[in-house]
GUGUDREN-106093 format. One line per field, with one value per residue: residue number from 1; z, y, x of N, C-alpha, C in turn; residue in one letter. Coordinates in nm, 2 decimals. Atoms other than C-alpha are relative to their C-alpha. Last residue first. Layout:
! residues N
i	NUM|...
n_zz	Z|...
n_yy	Y|...
n_xx	X|...
ca_zz	Z|...
ca_yy	Y|...
ca_xx	X|...
c_zz	Z|...
c_yy	Y|...
c_xx	X|...
aa	a|...
! end
This chain:
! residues 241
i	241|240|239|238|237|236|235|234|233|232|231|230|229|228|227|226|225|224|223|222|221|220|219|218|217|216|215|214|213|212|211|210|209|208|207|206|205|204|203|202|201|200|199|198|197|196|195|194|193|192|191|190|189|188|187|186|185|184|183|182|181|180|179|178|177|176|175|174|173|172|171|170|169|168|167|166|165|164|163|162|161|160|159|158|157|156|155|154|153|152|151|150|149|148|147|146|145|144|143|142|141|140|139|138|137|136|135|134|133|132|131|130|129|128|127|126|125|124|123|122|121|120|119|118|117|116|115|114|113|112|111|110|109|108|107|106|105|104|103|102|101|100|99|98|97|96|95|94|93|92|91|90|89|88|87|86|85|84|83|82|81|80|79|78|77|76|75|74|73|72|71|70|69|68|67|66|65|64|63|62|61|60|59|58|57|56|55|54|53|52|51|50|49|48|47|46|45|44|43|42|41|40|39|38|37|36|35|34|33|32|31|30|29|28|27|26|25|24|23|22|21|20|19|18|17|16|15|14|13|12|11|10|9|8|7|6|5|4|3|2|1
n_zz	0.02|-0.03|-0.03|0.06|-0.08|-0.03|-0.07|0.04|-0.08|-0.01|0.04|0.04|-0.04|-0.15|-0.10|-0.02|-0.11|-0.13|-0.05|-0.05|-0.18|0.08|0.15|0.03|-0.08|0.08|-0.05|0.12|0.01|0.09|-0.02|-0.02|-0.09|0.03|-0.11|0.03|-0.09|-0.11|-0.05|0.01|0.08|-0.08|-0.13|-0.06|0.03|-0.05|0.08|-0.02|0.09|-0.05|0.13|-0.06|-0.16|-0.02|-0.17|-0.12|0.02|-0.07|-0.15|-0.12|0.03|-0.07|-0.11|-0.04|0.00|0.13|0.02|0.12|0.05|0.01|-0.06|0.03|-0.17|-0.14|-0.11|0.07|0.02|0.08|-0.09|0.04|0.04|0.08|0.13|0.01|-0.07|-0.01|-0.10|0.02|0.11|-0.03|-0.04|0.09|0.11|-0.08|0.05|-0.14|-0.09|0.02|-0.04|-0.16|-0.07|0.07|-0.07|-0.14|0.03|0.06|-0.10|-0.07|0.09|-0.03|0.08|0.08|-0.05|-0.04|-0.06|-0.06|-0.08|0.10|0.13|0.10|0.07|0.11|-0.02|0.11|0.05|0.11|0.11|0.03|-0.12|-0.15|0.11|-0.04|-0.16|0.01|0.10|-0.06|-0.12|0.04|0.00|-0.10|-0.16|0.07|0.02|-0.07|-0.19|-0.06|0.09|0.08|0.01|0.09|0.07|-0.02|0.08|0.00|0.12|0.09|0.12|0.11|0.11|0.06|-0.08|-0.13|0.03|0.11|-0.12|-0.06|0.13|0.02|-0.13|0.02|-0.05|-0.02|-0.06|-0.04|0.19|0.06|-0.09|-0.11|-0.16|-0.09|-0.03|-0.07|-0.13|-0.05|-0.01|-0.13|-0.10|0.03|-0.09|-0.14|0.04|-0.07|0.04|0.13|0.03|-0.03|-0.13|-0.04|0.08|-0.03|0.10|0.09|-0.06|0.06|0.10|0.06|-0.02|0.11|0.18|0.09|0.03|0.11|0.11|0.06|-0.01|0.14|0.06|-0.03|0.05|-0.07|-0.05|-0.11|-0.09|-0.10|-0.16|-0.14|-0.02|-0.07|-0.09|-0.08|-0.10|-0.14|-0.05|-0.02|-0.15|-0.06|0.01|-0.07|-0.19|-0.03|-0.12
n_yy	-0.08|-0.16|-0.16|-0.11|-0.09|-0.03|-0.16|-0.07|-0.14|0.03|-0.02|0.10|0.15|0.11|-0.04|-0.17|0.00|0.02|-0.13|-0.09|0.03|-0.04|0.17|0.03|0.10|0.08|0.13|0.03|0.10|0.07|0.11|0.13|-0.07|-0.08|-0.04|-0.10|-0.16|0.06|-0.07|-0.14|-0.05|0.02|-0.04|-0.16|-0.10|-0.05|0.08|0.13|0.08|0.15|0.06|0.13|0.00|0.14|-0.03|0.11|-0.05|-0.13|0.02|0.07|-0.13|-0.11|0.06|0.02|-0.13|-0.09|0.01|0.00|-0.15|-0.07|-0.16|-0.15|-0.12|0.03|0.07|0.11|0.09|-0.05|-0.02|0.06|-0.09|0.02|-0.12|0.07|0.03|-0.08|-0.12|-0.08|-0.02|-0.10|-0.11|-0.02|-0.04|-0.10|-0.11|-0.07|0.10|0.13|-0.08|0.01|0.10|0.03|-0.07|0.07|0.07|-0.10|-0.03|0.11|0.01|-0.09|-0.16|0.00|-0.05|0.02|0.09|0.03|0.18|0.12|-0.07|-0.03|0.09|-0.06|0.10|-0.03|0.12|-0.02|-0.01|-0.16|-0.11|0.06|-0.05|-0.18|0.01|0.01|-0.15|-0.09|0.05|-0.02|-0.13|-0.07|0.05|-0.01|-0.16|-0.09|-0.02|0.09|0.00|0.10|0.06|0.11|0.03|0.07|0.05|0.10|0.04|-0.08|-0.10|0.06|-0.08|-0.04|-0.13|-0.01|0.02|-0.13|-0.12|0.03|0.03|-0.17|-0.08|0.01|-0.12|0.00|-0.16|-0.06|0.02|-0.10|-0.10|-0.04|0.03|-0.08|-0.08|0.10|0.00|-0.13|0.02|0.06|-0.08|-0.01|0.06|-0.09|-0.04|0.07|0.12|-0.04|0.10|0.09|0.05|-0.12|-0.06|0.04|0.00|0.05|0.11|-0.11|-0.01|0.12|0.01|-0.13|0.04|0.13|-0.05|-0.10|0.06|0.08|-0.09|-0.03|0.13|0.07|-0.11|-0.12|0.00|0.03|-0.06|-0.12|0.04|0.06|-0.17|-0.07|0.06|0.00|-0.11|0.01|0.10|-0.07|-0.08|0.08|0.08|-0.14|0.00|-0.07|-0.08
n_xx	-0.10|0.13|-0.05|0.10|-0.07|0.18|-0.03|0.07|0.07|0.16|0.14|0.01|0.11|-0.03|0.09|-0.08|-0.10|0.07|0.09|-0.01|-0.07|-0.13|-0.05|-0.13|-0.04|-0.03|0.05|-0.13|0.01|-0.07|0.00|0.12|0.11|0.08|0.04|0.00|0.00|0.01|0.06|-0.01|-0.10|-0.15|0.04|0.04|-0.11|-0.14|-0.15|-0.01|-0.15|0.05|-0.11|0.01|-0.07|-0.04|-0.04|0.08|0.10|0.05|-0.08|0.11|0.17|-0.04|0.01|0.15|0.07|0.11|0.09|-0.01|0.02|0.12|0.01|0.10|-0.01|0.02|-0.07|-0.03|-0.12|-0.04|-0.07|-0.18|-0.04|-0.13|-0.03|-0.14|-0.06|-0.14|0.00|0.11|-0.01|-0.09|0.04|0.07|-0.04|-0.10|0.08|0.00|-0.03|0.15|0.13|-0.03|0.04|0.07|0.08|0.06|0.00|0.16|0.06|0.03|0.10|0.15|0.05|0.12|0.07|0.17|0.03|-0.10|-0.04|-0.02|0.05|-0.12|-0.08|-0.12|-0.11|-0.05|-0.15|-0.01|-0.10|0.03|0.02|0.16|0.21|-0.04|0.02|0.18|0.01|-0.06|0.09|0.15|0.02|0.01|0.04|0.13|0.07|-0.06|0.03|0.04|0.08|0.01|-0.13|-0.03|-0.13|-0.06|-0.10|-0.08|-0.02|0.09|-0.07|-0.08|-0.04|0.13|0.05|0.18|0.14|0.04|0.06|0.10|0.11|0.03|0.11|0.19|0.07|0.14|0.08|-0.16|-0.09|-0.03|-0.02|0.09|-0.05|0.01|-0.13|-0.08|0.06|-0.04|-0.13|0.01|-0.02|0.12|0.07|0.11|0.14|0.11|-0.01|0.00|0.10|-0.07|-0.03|-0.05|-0.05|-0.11|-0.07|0.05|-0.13|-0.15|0.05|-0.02|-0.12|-0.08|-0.02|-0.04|-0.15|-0.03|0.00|-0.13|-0.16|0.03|-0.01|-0.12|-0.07|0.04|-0.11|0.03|0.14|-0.04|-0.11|0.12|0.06|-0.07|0.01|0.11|0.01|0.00|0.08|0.15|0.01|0.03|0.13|0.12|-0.03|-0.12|0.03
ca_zz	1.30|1.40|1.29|1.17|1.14|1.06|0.93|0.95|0.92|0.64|0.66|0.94|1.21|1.31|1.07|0.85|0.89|0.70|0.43|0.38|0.42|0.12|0.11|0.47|0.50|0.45|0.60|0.62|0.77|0.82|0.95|0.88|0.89|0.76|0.84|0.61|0.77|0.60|0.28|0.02|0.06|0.37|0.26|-0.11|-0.19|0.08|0.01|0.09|0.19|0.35|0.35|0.61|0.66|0.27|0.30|-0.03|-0.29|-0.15|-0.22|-0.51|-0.66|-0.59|-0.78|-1.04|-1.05|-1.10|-0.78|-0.80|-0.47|-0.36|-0.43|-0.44|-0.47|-0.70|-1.01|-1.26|-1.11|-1.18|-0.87|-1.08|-0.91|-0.86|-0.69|-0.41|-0.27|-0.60|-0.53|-0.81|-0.69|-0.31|-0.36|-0.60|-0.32|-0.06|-0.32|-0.35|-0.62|-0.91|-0.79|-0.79|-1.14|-1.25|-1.02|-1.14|-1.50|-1.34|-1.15|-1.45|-1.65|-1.35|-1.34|-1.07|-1.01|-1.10|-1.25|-1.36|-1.58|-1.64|-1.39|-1.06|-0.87|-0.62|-0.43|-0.32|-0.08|0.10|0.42|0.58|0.84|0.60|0.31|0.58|0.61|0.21|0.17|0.34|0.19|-0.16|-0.04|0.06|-0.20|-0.57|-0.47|-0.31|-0.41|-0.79|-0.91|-0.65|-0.45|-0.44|-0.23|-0.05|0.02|0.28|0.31|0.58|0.83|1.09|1.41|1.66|1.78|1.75|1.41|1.62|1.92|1.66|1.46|1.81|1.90|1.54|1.61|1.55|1.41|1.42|1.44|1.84|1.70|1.54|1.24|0.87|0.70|0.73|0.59|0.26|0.22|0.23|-0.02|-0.24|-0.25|-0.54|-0.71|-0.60|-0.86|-0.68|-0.33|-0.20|-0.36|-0.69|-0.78|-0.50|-0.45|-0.17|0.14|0.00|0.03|0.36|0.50|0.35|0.45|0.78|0.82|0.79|1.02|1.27|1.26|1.22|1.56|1.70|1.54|1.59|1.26|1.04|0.83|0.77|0.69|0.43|0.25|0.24|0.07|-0.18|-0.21|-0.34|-0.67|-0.72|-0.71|-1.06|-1.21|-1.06|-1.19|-1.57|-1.68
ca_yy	13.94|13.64|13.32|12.97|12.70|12.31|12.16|11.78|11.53|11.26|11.23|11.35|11.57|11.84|12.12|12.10|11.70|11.77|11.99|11.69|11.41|11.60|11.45|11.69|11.78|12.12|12.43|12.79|13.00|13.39|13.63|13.97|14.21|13.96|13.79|13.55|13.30|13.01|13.17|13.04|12.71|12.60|12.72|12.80|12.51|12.27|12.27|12.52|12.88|13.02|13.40|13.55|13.88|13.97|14.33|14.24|14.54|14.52|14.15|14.17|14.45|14.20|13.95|14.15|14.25|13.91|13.84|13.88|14.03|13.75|13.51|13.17|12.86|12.60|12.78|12.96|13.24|13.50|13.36|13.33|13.45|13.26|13.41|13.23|13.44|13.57|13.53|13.23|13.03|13.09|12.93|12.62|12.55|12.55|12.34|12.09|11.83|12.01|12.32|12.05|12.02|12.37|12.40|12.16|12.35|12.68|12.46|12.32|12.67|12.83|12.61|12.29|12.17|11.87|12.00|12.31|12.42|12.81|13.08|12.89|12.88|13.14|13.06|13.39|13.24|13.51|13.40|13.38|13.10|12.78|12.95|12.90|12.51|12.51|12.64|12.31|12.07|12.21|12.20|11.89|11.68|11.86|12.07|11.77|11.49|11.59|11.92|12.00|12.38|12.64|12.97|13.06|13.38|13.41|13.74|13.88|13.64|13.52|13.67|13.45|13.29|12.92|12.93|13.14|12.90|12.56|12.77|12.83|12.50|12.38|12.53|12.26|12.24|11.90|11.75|11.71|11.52|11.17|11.14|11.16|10.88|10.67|10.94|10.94|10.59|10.65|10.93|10.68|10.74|10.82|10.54|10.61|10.78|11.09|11.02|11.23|11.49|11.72|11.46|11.27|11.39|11.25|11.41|11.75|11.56|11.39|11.78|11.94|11.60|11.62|12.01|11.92|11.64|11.87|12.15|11.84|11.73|12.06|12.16|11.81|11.60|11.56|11.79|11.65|11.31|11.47|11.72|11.35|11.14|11.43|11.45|11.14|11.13|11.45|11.32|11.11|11.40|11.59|11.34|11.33|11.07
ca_xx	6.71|6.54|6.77|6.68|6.98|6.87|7.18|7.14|7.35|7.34|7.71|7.89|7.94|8.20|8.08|8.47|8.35|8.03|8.18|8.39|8.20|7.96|7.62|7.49|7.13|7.05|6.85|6.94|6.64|6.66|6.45|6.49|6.77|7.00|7.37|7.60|7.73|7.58|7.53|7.75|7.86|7.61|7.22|7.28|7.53|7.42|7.05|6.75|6.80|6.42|6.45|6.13|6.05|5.98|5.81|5.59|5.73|6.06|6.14|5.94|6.16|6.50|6.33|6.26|6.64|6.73|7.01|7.38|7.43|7.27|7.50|7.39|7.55|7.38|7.46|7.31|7.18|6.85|6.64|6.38|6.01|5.77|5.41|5.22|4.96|4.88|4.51|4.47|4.81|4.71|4.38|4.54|4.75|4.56|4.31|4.55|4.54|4.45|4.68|5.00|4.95|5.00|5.26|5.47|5.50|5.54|5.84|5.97|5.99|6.15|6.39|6.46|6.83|6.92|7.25|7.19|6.96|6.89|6.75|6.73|6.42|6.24|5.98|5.79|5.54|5.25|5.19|4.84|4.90|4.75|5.00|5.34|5.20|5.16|5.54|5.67|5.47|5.56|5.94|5.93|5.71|5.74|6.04|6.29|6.12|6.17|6.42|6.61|6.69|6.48|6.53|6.25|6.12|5.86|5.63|5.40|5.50|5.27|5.19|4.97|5.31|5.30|5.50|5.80|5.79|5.83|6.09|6.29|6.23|6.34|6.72|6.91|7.25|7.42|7.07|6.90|6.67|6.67|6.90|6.73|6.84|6.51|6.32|6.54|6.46|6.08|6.17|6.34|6.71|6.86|7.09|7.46|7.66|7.73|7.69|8.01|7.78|7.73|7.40|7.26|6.90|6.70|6.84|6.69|6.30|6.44|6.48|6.13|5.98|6.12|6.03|5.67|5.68|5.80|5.54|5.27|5.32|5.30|5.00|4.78|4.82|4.51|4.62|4.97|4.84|4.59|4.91|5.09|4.84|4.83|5.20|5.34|5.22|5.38|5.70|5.61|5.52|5.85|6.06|5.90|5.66
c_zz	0.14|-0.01|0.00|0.12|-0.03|0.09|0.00|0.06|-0.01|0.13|0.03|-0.10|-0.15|0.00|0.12|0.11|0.07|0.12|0.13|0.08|0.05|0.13|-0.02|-0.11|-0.09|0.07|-0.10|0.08|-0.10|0.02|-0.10|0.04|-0.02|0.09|-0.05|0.07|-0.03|0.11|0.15|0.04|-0.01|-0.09|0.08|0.15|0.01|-0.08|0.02|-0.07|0.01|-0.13|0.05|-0.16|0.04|0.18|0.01|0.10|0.11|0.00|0.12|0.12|0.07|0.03|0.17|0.13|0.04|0.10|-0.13|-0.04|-0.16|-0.03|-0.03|0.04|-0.09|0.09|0.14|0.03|-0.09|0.00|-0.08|0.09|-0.05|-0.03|-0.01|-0.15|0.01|0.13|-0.04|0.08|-0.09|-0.19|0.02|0.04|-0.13|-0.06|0.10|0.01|0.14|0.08|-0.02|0.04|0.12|-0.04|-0.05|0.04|0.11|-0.07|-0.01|0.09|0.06|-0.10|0.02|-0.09|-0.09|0.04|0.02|0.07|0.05|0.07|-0.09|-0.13|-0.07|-0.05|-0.19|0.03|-0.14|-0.04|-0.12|-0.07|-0.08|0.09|0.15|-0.06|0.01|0.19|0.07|-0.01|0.12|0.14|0.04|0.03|0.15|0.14|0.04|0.01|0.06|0.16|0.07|-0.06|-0.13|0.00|-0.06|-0.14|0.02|-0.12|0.01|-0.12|-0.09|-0.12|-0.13|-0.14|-0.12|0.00|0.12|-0.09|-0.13|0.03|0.04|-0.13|-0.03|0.10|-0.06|0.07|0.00|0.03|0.08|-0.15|0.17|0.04|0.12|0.17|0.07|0.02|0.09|0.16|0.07|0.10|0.16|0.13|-0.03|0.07|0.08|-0.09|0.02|-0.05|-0.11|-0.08|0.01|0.16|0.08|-0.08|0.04|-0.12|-0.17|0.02|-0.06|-0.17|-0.09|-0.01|-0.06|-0.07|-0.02|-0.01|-0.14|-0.10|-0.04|-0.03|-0.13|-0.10|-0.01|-0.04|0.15|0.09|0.10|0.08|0.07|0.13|0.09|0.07|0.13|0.14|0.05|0.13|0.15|0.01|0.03|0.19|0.09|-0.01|0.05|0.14|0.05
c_yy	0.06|0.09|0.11|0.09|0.12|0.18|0.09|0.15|0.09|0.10|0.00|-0.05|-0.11|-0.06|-0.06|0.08|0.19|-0.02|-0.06|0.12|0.13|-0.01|0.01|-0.11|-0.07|-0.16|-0.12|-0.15|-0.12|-0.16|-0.12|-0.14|-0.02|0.09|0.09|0.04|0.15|0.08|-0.04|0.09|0.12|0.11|0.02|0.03|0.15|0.09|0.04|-0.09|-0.19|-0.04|-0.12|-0.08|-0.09|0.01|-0.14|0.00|-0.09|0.03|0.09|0.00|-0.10|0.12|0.08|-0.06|0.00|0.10|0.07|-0.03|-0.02|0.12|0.10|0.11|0.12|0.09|-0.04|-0.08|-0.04|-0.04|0.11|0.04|-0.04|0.08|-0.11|0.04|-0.05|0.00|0.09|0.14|0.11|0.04|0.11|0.18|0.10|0.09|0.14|0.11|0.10|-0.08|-0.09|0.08|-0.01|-0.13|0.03|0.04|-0.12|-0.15|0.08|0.04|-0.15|-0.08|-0.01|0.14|0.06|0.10|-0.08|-0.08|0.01|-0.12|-0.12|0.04|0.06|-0.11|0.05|-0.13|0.09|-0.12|0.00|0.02|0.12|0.14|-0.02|0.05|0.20|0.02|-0.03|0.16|0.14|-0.03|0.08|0.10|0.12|-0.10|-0.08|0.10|0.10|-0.04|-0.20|-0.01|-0.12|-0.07|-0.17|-0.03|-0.10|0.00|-0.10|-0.07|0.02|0.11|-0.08|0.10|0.02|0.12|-0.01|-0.05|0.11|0.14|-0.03|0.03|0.12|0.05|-0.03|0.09|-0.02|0.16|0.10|-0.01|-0.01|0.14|0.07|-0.06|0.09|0.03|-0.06|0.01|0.12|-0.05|-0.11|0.08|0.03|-0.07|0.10|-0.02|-0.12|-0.11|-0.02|-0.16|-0.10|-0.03|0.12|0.10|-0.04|-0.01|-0.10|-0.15|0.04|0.05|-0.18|-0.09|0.09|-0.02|-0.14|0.01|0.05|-0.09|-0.10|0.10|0.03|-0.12|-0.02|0.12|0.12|-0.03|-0.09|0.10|0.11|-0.05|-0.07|0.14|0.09|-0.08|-0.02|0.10|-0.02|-0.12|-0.01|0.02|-0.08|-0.06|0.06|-0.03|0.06
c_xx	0.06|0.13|-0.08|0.07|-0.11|0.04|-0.13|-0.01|-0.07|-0.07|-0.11|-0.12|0.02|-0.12|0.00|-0.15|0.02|0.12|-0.07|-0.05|0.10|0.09|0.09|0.01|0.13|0.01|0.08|-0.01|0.07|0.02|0.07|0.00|-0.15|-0.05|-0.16|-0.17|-0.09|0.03|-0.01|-0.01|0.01|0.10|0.17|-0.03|-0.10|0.05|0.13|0.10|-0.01|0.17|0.03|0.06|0.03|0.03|0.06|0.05|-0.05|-0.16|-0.07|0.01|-0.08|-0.15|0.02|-0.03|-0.14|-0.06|-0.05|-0.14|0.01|0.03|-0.06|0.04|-0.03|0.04|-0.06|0.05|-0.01|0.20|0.15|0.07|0.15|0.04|0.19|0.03|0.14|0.05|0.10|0.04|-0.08|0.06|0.07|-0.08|-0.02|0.07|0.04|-0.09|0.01|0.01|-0.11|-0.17|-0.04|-0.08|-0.15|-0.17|-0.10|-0.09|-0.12|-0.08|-0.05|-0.13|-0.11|0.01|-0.16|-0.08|-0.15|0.05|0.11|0.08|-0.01|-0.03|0.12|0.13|0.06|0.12|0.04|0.14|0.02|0.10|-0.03|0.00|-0.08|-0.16|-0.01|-0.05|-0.14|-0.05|0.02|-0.09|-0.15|0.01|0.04|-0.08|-0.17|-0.12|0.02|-0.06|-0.06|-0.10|-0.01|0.09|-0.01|0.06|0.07|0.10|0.09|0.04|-0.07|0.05|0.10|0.04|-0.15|-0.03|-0.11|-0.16|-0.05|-0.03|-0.13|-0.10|0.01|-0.05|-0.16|-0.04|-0.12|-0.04|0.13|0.11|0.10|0.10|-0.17|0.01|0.02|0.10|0.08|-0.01|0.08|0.12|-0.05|-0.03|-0.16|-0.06|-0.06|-0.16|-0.04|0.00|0.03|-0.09|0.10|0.02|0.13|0.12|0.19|0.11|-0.02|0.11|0.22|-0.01|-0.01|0.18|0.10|-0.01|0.06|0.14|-0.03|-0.02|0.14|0.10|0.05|0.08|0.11|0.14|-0.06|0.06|-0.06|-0.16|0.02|0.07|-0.14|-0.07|0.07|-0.03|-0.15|-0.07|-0.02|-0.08|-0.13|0.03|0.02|-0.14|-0.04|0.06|0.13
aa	x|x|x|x|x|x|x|x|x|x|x|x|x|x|x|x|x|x|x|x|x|x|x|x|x|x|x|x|x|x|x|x|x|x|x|x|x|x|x|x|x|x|x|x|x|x|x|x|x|x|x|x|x|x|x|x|x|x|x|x|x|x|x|x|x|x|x|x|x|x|x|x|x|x|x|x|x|x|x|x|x|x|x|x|x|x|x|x|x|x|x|x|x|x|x|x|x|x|x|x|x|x|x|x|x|x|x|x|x|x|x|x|x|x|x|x|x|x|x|x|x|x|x|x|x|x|x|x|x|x|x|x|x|x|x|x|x|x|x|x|x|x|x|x|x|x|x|x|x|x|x|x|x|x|x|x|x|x|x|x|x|x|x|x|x|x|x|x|x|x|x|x|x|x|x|x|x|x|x|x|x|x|x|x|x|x|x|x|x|x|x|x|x|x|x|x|x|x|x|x|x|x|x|x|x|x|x|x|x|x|x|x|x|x|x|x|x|x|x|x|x|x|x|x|x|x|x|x|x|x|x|x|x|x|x|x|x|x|x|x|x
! end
């Protein structure tokens, strides 16, 4: 059984928890799994060599609110409004807990308001991270188990699209071309960076004319010192153009 299979065991109970959640409620404990799901992997960290954490383990790491950067009340105010985004791009990060619990939880809340999902994986292996051919792979299970899922899959709600790296950090002026064309063809209004080398290393400053959402949770004491916090912190940084 692969790491993603055995992820995926964990979701269904999860996708009924969150529905019976009132809105609020469920707003944050969506973005906890997404952030325990990233806290998970060890690989390319201060961790490196540790066992992974299990994701009940992960949970337990995540610091109580406010995080080193936190900007959820502005996230909360933005999913209350009655206008949901037309298109999301999100940026992939791990292969396991990460995609096949917090990602997947994460994506299916944007689906519920109408949003279209372009998640966008790494070209070729890299570490832990997920490809395209893993993630088409996932998803293909995940639709027998979700039927949110499974309705956005069929429609073309939710579309893949490679990200056309090879590397955990991301520059986007080196995106696949195709990807670039979806971008435009669906009005993206809503770039989701998950993990320290495409939310912190690469893209952390850098400034859109859309909405922008750069989300990690610290494995690297440096890069967490040079933020002024510490491992296991949590970078939680969304932006209206």
């Amino acid at each position: 059984m692969s790491e993603n299979e055995r992820a995926l065991g964990l979701a269904p109970d999860l996708f009924r928890r969150f529905d019976a959640m009132e809105f609020e409620e469920r707003q944050y404990r969506v973005i906890e799994t997404l952030l325990a799901g990233n806290a998970c992997n060890t690989e390319e960290t201060d961790l490196f060599g540790e066992e992974p954490l299990t994701f009940d383990e992960s949970k337990a790491k995540i610091p109580d609110r406010p995080w080193l950067i936190d900007s959820f009340d502005d996230w909360l105010r933005r999913m209350q409004s009655d206008r949901s985004h037309a298109c999301a791009l999100v940026f992939v990060d791990m292969s396991g807990i990460d995609i096949a619990v917090g990602v997947l939880s994460f994506a299916r809340e944007l689906l519920k308001k109408g949003t279209k999902i372009i998640l966008s994986p790494i070209t070729s292996p890299s570490l832990n991270n997920v490809t395209v051919c893993e993630l088409e792979a996932l998803l293909l299970k995940v639709k027998e188990q979700c039927s949110i899922i499974r309705s956005a899959l069929g429609c073309g709600q939710m579309l893949i699209r490679e990200s056309g790296t090879v590397s955990p950090c991301l520059d986007l002026r080196r995106i696949d071309s195709l990807l670039g064309n979806a971008c435009k063809e669906y009005a993206v209004d809503l770039v989701v960076f998950e993990g320290m080398g495409r939310a912190i290393y690469t893209n952390f400053k850098a400034e859109f004319n859309c909405e922008s959402l750069k989300l990690a949770v610290l494995k690297n004491r440096r890069l967490a010192r040079r933020l002024g916090g510490k491992l296991y912190d949590v970078v939680f940084k969304y932006e209206r153009k």
